[in-house]
C-alpha positions in Angstrom: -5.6 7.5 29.6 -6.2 4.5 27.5 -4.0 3.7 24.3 -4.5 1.1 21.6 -2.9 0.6 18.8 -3.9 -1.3 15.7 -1.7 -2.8 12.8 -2.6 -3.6 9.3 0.6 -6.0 8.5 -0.3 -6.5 4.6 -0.4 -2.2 4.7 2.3 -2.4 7.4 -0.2 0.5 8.5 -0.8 1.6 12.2 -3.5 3.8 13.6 -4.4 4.1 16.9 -7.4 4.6 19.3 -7.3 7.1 22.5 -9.7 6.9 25.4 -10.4 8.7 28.6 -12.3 6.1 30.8 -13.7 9.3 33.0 -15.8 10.8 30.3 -16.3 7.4 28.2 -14.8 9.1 25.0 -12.4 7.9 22.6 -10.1 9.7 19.4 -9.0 7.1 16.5 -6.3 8.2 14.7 -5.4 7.5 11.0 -8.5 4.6 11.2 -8.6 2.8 7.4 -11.6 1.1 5.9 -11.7 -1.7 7.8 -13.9 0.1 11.0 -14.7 -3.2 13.3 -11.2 -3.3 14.9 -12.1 0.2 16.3 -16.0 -0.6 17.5 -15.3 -3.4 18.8 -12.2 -2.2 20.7 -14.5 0.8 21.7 -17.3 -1.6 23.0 -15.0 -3.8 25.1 -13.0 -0.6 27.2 -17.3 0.8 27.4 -16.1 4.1 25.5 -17.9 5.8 22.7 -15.8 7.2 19.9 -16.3 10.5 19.6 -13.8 12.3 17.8 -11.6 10.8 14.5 -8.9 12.3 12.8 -5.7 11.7 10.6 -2.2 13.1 10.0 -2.4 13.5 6.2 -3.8 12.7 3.2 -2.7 9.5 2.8 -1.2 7.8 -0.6 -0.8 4.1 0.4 -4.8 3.3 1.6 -8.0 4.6 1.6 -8.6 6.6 5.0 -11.7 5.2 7.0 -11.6 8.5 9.0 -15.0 10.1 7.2 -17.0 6.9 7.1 -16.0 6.4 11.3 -17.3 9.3 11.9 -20.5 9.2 10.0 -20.7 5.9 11.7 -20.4 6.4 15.0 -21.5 9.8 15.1 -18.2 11.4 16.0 -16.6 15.0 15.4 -14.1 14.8 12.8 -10.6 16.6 12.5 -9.2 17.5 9.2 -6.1 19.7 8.4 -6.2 23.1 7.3 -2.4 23.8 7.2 -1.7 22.6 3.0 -3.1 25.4 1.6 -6.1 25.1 -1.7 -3.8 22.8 -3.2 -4.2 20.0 -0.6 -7.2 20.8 1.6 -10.0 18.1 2.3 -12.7 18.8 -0.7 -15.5 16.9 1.5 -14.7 19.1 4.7 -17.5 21.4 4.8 -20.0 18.6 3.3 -18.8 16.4 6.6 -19.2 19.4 9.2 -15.3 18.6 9.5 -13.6 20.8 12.3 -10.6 22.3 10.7 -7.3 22.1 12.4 -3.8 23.5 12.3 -0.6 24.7 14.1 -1.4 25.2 17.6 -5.1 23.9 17.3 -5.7 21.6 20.1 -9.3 19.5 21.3 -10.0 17.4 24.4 -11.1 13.7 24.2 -12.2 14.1 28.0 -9.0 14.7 30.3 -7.0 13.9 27.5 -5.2 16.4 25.4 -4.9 16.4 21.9 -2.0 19.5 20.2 -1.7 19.9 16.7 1.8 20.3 15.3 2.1 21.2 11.2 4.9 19.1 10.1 5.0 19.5 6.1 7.7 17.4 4.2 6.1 14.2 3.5 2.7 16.2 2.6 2.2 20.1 2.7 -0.7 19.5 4.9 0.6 16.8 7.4 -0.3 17.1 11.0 1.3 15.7 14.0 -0.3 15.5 17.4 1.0 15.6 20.8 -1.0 13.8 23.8 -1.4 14.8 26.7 -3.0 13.1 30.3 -3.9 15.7 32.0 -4.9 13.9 34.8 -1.6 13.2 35.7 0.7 15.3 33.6 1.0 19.0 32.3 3.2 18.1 29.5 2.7 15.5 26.8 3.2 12.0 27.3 3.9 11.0 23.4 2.8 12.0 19.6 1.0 10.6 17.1 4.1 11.3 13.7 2.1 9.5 11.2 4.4 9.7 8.5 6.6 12.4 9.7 8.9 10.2 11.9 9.2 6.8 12.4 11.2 4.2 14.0 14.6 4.8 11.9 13.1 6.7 9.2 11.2 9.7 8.5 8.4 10.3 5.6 9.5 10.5 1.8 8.9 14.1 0.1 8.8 12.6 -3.3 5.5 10.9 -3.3 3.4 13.9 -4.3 5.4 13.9 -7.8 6.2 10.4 -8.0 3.1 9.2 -7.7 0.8 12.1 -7.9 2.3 14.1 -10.0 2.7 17.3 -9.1 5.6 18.1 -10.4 8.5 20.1 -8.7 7.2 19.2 -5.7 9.3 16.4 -3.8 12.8 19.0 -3.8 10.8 21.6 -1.8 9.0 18.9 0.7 12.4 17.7 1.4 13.3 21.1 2.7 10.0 21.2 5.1 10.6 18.1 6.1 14.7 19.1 7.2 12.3 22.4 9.0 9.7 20.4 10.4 12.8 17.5 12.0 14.9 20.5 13.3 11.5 21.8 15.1 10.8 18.7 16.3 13.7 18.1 17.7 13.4 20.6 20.5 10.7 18.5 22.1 11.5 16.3 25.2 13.5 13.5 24.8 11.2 11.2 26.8 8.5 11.8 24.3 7.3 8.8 22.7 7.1 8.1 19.0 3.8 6.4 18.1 4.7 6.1 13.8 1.6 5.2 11.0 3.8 2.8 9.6 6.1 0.2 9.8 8.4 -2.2 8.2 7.2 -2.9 4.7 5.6 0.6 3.6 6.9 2.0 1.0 6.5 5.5 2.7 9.8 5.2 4.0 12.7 3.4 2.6 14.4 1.8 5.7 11.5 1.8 8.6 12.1 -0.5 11.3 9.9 -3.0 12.7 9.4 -2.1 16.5 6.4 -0.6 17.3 7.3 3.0 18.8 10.2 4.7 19.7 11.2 7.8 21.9 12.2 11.3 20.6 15.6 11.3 22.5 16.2 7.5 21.0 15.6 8.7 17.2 17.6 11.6 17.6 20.5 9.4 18.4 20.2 6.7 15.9 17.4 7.8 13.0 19.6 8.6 10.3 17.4 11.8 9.7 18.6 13.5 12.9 22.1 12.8 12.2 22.4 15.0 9.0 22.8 18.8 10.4 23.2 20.3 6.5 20.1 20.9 4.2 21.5 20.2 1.5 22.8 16.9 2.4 19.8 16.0 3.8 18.0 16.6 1.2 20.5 14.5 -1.1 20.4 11.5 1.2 16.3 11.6 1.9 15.8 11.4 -1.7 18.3 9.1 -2.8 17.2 5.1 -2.7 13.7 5.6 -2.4 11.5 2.8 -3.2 9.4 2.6 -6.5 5.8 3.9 -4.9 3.2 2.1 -6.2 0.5 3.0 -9.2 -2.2 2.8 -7.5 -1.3 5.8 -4.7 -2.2 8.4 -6.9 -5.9 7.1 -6.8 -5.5 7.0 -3.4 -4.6 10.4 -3.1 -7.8 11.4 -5.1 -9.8 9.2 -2.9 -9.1 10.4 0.3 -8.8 14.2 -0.9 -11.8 14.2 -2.4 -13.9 11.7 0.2 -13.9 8.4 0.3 -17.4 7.0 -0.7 -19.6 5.7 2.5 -19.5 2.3 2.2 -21.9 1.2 4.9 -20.0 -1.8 5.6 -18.0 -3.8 3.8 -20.4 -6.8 2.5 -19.9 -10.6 0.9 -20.4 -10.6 -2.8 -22.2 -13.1 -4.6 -20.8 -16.4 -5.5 -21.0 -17.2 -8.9 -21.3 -20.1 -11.4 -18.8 -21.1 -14.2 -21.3 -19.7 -16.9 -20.7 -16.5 -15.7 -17.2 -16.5 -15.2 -17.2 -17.4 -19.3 -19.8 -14.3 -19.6 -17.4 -12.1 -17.4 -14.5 -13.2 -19.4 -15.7 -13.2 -22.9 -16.8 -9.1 -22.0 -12.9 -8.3 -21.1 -13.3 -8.2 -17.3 -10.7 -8.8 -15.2 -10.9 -12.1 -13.1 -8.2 -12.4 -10.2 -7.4 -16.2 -9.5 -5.8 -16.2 -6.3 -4.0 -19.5 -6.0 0.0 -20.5 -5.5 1.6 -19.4 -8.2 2.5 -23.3 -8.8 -0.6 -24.2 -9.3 -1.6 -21.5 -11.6 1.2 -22.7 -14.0 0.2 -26.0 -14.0 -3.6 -24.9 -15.0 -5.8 -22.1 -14.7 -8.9 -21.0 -16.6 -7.7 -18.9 -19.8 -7.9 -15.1 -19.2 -7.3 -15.2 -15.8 -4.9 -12.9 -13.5 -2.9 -14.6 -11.0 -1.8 -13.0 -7.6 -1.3 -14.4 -5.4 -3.6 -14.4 -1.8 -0.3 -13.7 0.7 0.8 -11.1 2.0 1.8 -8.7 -0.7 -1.2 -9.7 -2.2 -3.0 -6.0 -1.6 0.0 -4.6 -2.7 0.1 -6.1 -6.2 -3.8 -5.7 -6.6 -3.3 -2.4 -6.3 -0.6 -2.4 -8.8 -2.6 -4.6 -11.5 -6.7 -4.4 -11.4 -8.7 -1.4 -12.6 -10.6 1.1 -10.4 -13.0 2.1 -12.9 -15.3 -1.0 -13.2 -16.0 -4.1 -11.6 -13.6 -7.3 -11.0 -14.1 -10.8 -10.2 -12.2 -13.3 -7.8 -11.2 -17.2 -7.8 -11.3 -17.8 -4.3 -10.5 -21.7 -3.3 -12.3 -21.8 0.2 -11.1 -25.4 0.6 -7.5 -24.1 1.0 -8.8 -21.6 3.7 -8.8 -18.1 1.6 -11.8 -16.3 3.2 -13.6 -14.2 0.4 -14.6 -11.8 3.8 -11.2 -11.3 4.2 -10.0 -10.4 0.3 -12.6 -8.2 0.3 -12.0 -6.2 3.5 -8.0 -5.9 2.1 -9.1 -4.9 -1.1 -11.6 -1.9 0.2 -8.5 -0.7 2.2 -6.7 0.3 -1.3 -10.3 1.7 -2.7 -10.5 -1.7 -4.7 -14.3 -1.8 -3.9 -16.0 -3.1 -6.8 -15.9 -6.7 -7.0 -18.9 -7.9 -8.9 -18.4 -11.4 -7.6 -16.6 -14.2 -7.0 -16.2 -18.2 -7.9 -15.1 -21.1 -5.6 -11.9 -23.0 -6.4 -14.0 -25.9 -8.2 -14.8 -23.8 -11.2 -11.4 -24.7 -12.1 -12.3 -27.7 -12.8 -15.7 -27.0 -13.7 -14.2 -24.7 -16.9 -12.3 -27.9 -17.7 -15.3 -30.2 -17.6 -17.7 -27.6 -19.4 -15.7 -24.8 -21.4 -12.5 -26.6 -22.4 -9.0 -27.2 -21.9 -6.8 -24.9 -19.0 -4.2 -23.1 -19.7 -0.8 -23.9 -18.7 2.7 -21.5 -18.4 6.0 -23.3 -18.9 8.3 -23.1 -15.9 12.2 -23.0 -16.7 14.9 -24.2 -14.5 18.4 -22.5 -14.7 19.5 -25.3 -17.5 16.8 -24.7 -19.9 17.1 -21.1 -19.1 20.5 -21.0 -20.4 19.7 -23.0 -23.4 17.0 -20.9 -24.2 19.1 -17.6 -24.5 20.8 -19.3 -27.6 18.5 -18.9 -29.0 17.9 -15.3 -30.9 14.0 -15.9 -31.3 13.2 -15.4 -27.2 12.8 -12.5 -25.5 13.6 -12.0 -22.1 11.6 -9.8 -20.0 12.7 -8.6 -16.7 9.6 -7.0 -14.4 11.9 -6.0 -11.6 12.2 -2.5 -10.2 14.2 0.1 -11.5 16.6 0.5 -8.8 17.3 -3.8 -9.1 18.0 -3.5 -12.8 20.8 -0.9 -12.6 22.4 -2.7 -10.1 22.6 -5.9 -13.0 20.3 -7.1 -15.3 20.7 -10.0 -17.9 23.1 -8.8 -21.0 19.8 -7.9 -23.9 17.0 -8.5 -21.7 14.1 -6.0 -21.8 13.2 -3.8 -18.9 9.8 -3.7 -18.4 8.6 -3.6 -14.5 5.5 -5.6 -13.5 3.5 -2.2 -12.6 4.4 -0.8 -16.0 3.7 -3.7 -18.0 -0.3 -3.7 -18.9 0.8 -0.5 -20.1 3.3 -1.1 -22.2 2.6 -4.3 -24.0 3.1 -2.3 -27.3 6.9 -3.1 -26.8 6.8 -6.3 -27.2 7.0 -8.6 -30.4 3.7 -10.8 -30.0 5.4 -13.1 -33.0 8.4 -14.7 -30.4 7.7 -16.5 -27.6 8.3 -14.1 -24.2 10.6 -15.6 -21.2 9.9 -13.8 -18.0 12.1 -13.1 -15.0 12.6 -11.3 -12.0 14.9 -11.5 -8.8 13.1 -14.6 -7.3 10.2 -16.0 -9.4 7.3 -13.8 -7.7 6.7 -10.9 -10.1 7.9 -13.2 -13.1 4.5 -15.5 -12.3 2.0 -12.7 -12.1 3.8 -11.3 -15.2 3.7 -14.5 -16.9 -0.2 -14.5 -16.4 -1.2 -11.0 -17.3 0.9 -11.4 -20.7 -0.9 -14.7 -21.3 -4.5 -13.3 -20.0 -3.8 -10.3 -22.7 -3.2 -12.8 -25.8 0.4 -13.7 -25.7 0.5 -17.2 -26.4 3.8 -18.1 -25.9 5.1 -17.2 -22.3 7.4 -19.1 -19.7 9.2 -18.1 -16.9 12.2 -18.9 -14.9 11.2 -18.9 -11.5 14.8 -18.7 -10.6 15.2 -14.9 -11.5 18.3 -12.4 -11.3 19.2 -13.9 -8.2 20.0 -17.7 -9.4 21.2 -16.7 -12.6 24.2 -14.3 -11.3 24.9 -16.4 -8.1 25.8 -19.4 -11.2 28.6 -16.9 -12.4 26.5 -16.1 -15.7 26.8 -12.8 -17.1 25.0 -9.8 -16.0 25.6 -6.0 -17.0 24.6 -2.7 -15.2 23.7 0.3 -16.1 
C-alpha cells in the first residue's frame, strides 16, 4: 500500500492519496480545488486514480472531490448517513456511489470501511484502511474532522456559520457518541486528521502530522472527559469565530461545486480599466505590505495582504456574487497563478482580471494623486483619545474584546464591518485598532475604499497599548 499525504498550509487542510501498486489504482481523499498535486503524484508512483471521496461536507474550502473525478474518470464516494437535510444534491447527477455505516470498497488490495461519525456534521464519514496484502485488520483511518491531533471537530459550525439553528448542542452529543465508539478501536491505529494547526475547525489542533488512537486517548483532551454533559460544556466553550465565508462553502460543496476545467490565468489589465472597474463599484484587491499600502495606494482599493492568512481574509472580505480584480506586484515575486489557485480553493473563482504593481504609479501619473492612511504610534495614539471628536474602532474578535478592550472604543470586528458601516459617524475622523496592527490595516482600507475620508490606525493595537499600563475594561 502506498500513502501520500498533501497539505494546504494557508487552509492548514490535508487530504490524502491511497494506492495499490498491484492493480495501479489510487483513492484521494478530501482532494480541494487545486487537482495537479494529486495527477501529478498519480503520474510519478504510475497509478491511475480511480476512486475519490471525502469525509463531509466541508465549511472551510471548496471540495475538489466532484471535479477529480470527472477529471480523471474515477468512481466517486459520497455519504448517505445525514439524512435529506445534508445529503449531496449533485449525487445522482455525478453517478455518485452512496456510502454509509458499514459500507466498504476496494482500491485494489486495499480496503476502504466506512464508519458514520456525526458530531462535527450529521453526515461525516470516517474510513478505516486496510492492506490486505499483509494485514486483516486496519492499518490506520482517515478522521477528517472527527479527530485530530489534540482536538476533535467543532459541532457549532452548522449554526454558527450556516445557520441552522439548534443545531451545534445536539452535534456535540454525537460527537461525545461517535468518540466513545471510536474509542474501542485498536490503539495502534493511526490517526491521519483533514486538518491541522491553524483551522478554525478545531480550537486547539496540533501541528504534527498524525497521531495514533491509543496516543489521543491518553492526551486529546476529548477522550479525557467521561460525562456528556461536561463534554459538551467544554467542546463548545472557546471556540474560534468561524469565518463568513463558510456558509457559502457549505452551499458550494452541498450543492456541487461548478467544473472548473482547470484553474486558468486571467487577463492582465491596463490602468484605464482599473478606473472603469472602479468607477462601476467593483471590488479591486491590492495585495501589497500593508506598509506600503499606507504610504500610497490607488483610491478605492482593498488591501490584504498576499501572506499567509491572505485566503483567509479574502474569504472574509470580497463578494461571491460578481467579479473582482487584483493588484498583483510580480516584481516583488507574488505569482498571479498562485492567488488564483488559493482563491478557487475558498470558491473565490471570479476574478475578472488583474493589474501589475506599476499601475500604482501609472494611476498617479494618469488619474491623480494616491491615497494615503495615517499611521499612529502609541504617543499620538494617546493624544488622540483626548480628544472627544475620534472614534476608536476595534476589528478584533469577540472572544479578544471581552477579555479587554479600550475604555469607549467601538466593537466592530473586521468580518462584520462592510456590514455594519451604518454605525459609524461618517462626520469624525475613525482611528482603527486591533491586537497587533494586521486587521486594523485592512480595516483602515475598506473604510477608506467605502468613502470614509478620515481614517488612521495604530498599528500598535490592544497589545501595545495595555502592555504601557493604559487603561483597558472587559466585559
Amino acid at each position: 500500500m502506498l500513502l501520500r499525504r498533501f497539505y494546504d498550509p494557508k487552509l492548514a487542510q490535508a487530504s490524502y492519496l491511497i494506492g495499490c501498486p498491484a492493480s495501479g489504482e489510487a483513492l484521494v481523499v478530501d482532494p480541494n480545488r487545486d487537482l495537479d498535486p494529486y495527477l501529478q503524484a498519480a503520474n510519478e508512483e504510475g497509478l491511475r486514480i480511480a476512486h475519490v471521496t471525502e469525509t463531509h461536507i466541508h465549511a472551510d474550502f471548496v471540495s475538489g472531490a466532484r471535479e477529480l473525478a470527472h477529471q480523471a474518470g474515477a468512481r466517486l464516494y459520497l455519504s448517505d448517513a445525514g439524512g435529506n437535510d445534508w445529503s449531496y444534491q449533485y449525487a445522482v447527477e455525478s453517478k455518485a456511489v452512496l456510502v454509509k455505516d458499514g459500507s466498504g470498497f476496494k482500491v485494489g488490495a486495499v480496503e476502504i470501511r466506512v464508519l458514520h461519525v456525526p458530531g462535527h456534521t450529521p453526515e461525516h464519514l470516517a474510513f478505516l484502511v486496510t492492506d490486505s496484502e499483509t494485514a486483516s485488520e486496519p492499518m490506520g483511518a482517515l478522521t477528517g474532522d472527527f479527530i485530530f491531533v489534540g482536538d476533535v471537530g467543532r459541532p457549532d459550525l452548522l449554526e454558527r456559520a450556516a445557520q441552522a439553528k439548534g443545531t451545534m448542542e445536539a452535534g456535540a452529543r454525537e460527537l461525545f457518541r461517535s468518540l466513545q465508539r471510536f474509542r474501542a478501536l485498536p490503539d495502534y491505529l493511526q490517526i491521519w486528521p483533514g486538518h491541522g494547526a491553524g483551522s478554525v475547525c478545531g480550537k486547539a489542533l496540533g501541528a504534527v502530522p498524525q497521531s495514533t488512537l491509543g496516543y489521543e486517548k491518553r492526551f486529546n483532551w476529548a477522550f479525557g472527559i467521561a460525562d456528556e454533559a461536561a463534554f459538551v460544556s467544554a467542546v463548545l466553550a472557546g471556540q474560534p469565530d468561524p469565518p463568513r465565508y463558510f456558509a457559502e462553502m457549505k452551499r458550494i460543496n452541498r450543492a456541487g461545486p461548478r467544473l472548473l476545467g482547470g484553474i486558468r490565468r486571467p487577463a492582465r489589465l491596463p490602468v484605464t480599466t482599473l478606473a472603469t472597474a472602479l468607477a462601476q463599484g467593483a471590488a479591486v484587491v491590492d495585495i501589497r505590505p500593508a506598509v506600503e499600502f499606507a504610504h500610497g495606494a490607488v483610491p478605492g482599493t482593498l488591501n490584504i495582504p498576499g501572506g499567509r492568512t491572505f485566503t483567509t481574509w479574502a474569504g472574509w472580505l470580497l463578494p461571491y456574487d460578481r467579479d473582482f480584480y487584483l493588484i498583483v506586484d510580480d516584481r516583488r515575486g507574488q505569482t498571479i497563478d498562485q492567488l488564483v489557485r488559493d482563491l478557487a480553493g475558498i470558491g473565490l473563482d471570479r476574478v475578472a482580471g488583474y493589474f501589475g504593481g506599476e499601475v500604482v504609479d501609472s494611476w498617479r501619473a494618469s488619474q491623480g494623486p494616491l491615497q494615503t492612511i495615517p499611521t499612529l504610534d502609541l504617543a499620538d495614539f494617546a493624544a488622540q483619545l483626548q480628544s472627544n471628536d475620534k472614534v476608536v474602532v476595534d476589528v478584533r474578535g469577540d472572544g479578544e474584546w471581552k477579555a479587554g478592550h479600550l475604555p469607549g472604543s467601538l466593537h466592530l470586528p473586521l468580518g462584520e464591518l462592510d456590514g455594519r458601516l451604518g454605525e459609524l459617524p461618517r462626520d469624525r475622523p475613525v482611528i482603527v485598532h486591533c491586537q497587533t496592527g494586521a486587521r486594523a490595516a485592512m480595516a483602515a482600507s475598506l473604510l477608506r475604499a467605502r468613502g470614509f475620508r478620515e481614517v488612521s490606525q495604530f498599528p500598535g493595537g490592544f497589545a501595545e497599548w495595555s502592555a504601557a499600563g493604559h487603561p483597558v475594561e472587559s466585559s
